[in-house]
VEXDREN-2710 file (C-alpha; in Angstrom, 1 decimal):
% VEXDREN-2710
k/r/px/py/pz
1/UNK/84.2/146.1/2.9
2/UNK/82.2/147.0/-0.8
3/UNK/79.6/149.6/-0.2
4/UNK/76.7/151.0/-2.3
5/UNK/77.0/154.5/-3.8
6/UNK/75.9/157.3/-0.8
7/UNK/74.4/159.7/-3.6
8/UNK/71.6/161.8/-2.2
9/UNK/69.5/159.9/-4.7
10/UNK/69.6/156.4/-2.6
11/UNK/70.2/157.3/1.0
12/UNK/68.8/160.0/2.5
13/UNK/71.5/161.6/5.7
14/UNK/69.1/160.0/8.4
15/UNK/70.1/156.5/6.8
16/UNK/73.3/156.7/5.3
17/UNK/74.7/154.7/8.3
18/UNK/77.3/151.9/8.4
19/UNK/77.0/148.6/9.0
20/UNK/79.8/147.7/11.7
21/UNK/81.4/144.6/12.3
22/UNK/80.0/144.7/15.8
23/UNK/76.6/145.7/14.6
24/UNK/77.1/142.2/11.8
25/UNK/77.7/140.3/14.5
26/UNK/74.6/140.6/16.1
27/UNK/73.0/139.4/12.7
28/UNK/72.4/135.9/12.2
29/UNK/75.2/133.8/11.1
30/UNK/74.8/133.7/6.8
31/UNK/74.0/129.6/6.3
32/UNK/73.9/128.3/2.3
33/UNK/70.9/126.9/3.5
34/UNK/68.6/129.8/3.7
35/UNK/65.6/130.8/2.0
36/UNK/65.7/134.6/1.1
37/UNK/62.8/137.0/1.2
38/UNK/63.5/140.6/0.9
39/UNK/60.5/143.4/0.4
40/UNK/61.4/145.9/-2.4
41/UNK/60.0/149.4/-1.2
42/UNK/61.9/150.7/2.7
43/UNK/64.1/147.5/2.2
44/UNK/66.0/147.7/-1.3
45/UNK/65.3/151.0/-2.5
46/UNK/64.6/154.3/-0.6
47/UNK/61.0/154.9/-0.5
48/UNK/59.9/158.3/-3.0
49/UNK/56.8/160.4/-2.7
50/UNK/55.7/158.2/-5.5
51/UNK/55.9/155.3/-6.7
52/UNK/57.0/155.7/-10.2
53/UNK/59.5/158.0/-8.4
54/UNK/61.6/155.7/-7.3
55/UNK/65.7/155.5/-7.9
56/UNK/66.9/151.5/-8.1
57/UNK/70.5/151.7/-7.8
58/UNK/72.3/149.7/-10.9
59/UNK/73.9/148.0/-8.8
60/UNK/70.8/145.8/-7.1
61/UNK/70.3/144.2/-10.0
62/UNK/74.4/142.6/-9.4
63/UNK/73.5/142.0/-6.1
64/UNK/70.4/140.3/-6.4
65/UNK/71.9/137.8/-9.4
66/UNK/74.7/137.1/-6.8
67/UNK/72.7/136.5/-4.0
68/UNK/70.3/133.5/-6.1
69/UNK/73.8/132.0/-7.0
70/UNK/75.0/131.8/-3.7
71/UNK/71.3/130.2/-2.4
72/UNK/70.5/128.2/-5.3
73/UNK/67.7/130.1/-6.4
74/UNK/66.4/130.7/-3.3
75/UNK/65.8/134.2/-3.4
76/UNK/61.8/136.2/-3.4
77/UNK/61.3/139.8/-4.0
78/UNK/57.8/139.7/-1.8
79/UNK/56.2/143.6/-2.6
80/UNK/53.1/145.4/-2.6
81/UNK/53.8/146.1/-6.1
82/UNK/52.4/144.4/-9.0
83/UNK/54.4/142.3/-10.4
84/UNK/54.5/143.8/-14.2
85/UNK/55.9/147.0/-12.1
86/UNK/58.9/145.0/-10.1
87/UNK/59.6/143.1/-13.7
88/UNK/59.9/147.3/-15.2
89/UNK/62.1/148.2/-12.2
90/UNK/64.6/145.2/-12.3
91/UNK/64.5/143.9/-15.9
92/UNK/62.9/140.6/-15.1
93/UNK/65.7/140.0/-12.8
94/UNK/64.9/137.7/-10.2
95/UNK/62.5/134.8/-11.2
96/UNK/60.6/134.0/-8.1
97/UNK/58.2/137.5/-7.5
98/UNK/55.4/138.0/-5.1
99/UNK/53.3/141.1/-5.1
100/UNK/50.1/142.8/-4.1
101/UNK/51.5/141.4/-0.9
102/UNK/51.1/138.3/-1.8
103/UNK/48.2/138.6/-3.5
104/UNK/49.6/137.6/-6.6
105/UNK/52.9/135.3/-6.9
106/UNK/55.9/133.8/-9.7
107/UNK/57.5/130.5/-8.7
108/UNK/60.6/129.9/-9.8
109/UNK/59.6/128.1/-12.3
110/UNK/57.6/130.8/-14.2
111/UNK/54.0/129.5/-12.9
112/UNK/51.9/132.9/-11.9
113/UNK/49.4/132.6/-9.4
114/UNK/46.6/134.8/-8.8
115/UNK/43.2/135.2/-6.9
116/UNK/39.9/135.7/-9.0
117/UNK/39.5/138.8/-10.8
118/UNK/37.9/141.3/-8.5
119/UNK/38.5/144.5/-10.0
120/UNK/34.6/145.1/-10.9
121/UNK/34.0/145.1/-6.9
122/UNK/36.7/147.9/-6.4
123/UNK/34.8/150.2/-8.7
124/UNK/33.1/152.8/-6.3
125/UNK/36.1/152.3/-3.9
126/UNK/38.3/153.5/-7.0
127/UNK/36.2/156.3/-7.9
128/UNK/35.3/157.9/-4.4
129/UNK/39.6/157.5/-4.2
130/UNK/40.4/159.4/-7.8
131/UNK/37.7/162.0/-6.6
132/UNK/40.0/162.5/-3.7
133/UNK/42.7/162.7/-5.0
134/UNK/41.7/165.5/-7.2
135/UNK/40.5/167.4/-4.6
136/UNK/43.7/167.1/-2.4
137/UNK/46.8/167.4/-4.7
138/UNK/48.9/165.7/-2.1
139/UNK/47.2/162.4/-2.4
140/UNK/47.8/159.7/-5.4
141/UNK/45.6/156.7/-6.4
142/UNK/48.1/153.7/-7.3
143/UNK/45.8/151.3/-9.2
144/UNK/46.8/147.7/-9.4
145/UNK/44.1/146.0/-10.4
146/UNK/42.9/143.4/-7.8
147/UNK/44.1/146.2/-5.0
148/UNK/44.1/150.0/-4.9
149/UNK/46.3/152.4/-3.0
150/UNK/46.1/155.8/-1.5
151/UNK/48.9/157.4/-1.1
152/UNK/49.6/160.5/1.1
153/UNK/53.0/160.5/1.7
154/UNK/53.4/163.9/0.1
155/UNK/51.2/165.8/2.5
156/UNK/50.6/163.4/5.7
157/UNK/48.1/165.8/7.0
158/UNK/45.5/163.8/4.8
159/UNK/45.5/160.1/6.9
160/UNK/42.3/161.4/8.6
161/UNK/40.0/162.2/6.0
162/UNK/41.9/159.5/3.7
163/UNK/41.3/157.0/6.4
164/UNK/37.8/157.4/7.1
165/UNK/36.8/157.6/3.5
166/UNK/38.7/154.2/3.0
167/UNK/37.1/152.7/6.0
168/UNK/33.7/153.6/4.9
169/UNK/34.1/152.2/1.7
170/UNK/35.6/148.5/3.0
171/UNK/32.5/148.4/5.5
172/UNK/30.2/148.3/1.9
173/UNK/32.7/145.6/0.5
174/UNK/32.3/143.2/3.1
175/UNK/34.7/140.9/5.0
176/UNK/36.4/139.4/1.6
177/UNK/38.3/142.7/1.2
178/UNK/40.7/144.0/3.5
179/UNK/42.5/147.2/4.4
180/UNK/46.7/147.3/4.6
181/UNK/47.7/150.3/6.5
182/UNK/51.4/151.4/5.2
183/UNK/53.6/154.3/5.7
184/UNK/51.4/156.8/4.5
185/UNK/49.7/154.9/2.4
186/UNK/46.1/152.6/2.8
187/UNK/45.7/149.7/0.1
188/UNK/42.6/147.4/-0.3
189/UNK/42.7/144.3/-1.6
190/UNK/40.7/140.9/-1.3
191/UNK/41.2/139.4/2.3
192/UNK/43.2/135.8/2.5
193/UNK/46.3/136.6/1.1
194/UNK/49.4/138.7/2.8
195/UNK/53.1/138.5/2.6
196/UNK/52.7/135.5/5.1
197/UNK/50.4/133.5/3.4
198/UNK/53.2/133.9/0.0
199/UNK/55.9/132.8/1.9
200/UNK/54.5/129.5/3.5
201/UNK/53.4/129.2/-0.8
202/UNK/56.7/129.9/-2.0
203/UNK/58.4/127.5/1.1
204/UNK/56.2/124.5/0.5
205/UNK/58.4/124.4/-3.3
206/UNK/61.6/124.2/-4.9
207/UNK/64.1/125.5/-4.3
208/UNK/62.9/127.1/-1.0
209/UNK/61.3/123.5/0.8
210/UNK/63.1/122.4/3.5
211/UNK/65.7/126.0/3.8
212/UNK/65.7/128.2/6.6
213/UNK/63.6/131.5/5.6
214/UNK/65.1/134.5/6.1
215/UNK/62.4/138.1/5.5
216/UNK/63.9/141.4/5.4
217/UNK/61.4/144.2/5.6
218/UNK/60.5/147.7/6.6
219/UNK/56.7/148.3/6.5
220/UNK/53.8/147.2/8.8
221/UNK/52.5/145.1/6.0
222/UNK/55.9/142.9/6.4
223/UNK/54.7/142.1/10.1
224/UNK/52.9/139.4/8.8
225/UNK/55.9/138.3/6.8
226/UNK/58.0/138.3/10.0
227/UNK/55.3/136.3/11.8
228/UNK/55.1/133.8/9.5
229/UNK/59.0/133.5/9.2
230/UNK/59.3/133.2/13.6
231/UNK/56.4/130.2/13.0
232/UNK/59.0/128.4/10.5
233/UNK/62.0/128.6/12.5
234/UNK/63.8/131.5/10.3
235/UNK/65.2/134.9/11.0
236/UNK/62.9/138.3/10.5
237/UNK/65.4/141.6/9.8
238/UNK/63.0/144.8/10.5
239/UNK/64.8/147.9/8.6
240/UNK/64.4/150.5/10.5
241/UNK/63.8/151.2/14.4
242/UNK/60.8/153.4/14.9
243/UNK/58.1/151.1/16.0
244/UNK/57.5/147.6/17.9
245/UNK/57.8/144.9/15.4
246/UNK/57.7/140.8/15.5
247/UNK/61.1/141.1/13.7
248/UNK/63.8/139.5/15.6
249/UNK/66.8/141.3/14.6
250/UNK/67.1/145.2/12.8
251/UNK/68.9/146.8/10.4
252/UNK/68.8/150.7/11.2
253/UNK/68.6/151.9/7.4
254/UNK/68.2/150.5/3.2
255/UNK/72.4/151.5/3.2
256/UNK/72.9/149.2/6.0
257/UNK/70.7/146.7/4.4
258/UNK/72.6/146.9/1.2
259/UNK/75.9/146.4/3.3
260/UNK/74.7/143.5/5.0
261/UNK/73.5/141.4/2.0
262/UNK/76.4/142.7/0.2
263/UNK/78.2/140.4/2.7
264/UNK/76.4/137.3/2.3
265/UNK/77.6/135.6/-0.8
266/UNK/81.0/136.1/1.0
267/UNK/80.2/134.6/4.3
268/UNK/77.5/131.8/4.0
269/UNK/78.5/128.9/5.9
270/UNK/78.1/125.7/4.4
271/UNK/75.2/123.6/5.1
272/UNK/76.2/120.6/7.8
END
């Protein structure tokens, strides 16, 4: 069986696991007539202290052209990046994009659709966040335009003080924002939209209508992803085991994740 390079750079020794027969097995049976969604950040790639810190392994980008061929075209990246940053990352790779979680969103087709412009609104959210992050240097504002990020991944110590000041601030924007808790990370961004609401989108089109969905995912903002995946009748793969999820089936690490798409071109079963 093909695996992924084990460098210190992509799996960490709490992940670098292998994906057993056995442990396959218990996997859903790959169809041809599945509809792909796989989160980027925990899922594809290891998740770094930052953001711009992150190692893609060159051989995703293989993986990922393999895996639309096999499915038709079937295949979403759906992210909490924006989608200019997923396009630097993969070299415009994959076609059909969702990011912001799901706040903004590529058909296959090349059609980009995104919510008003609300930017102007996040203003004293964004500010109160930078003067944080100045004042704590292990704390890093990830602007994205229509959503903004605080991270504290490199000194987890802060989620107190970082959640309260967020909190306080979404209480002055009102009910058409919302806050997305993360690993060690708290994102605001207007309310209406998650990785749920992208997936019924991108389901309800070509080439996905009418598949089976299938959501790989790692994060608590993928629980709505999974939720909305168990509603259509699909399979929801939670990577990584150190919480309750709505996921149906796990995957205990991103190597094992690689190994078992890896498989799938391989093994998809044709549609009856």
């Amino acid at each position: 069986m093909p695996n992924w390079p084990r460098s210190s750079q992509t799996v960490n020794s709490r992940a670098s696991t292998e994906l057993s027969d056995e442990r396959a097995a218990g996997l859903p049976t790959p169809r041809a007539d599945w509809a792909l969604f796989l989160d980027f950040d925990g899922t594809l790639v290891e998740i770094a202290e930052h953001p711009e810190a992150v190692h893609v392994p060159a051989q995703l980008i293989g993986l990922l052209d393999a895996l639309v061929q096999s499915l038709d075209g079937a295949v979403a990246i759906v992210s909490g990046r924006p989608l200019e940053g997923l396009d630097a990352l993969l070299g415009g790779a994959l076609p059909a994009v969702a990011g912001l979680h799901g706040l903004e969103r590529r058909s296959l087709g090349g059609q980009i659709h995104r919510p008003a412009d609300r930017r102007a609104e996040l203003d004293g959210l964004r500010q109160a966040l930078e003067a944080f992050a100045g004042e704590h240097p292990g704390a890093h504002v990830e602007d994205k335009g229509n959503a903004i990020a605080l991270h504290y991944r490199r000194d987890p110590a802060l989620e107190r003080p970082a959640r309260a000041l967020v909190e306080h601030h979404c209480e002055s924007l009102g009910e058409s924002f919302r806050l997305q808790s993360g690993k060690q990370v708290l994102e605001v961004g207007p309310a209406g939209h998650d990785k749920g609401t992208v997936i019924e989108a991108f389901m309800a089109e070509p080439p996905f209508h009418g598949r089976i969905p299938v959501c790989l995912g790692d994060d608590v903002t993928d629980e709505d992803a999974f939720a909305a995946v168990n509603r259509l009748g699909g399979h929801s793969i939670r990577i990584g085991t150190d919480r309750p999820t709505a996921a149906s089936h796990a995957l205990a690490s991103v190597n094992e994740a690689y190994q078992w798409l890896n498989r799938l071109p391989r093994h998809l079963r044709p549609i009856q």
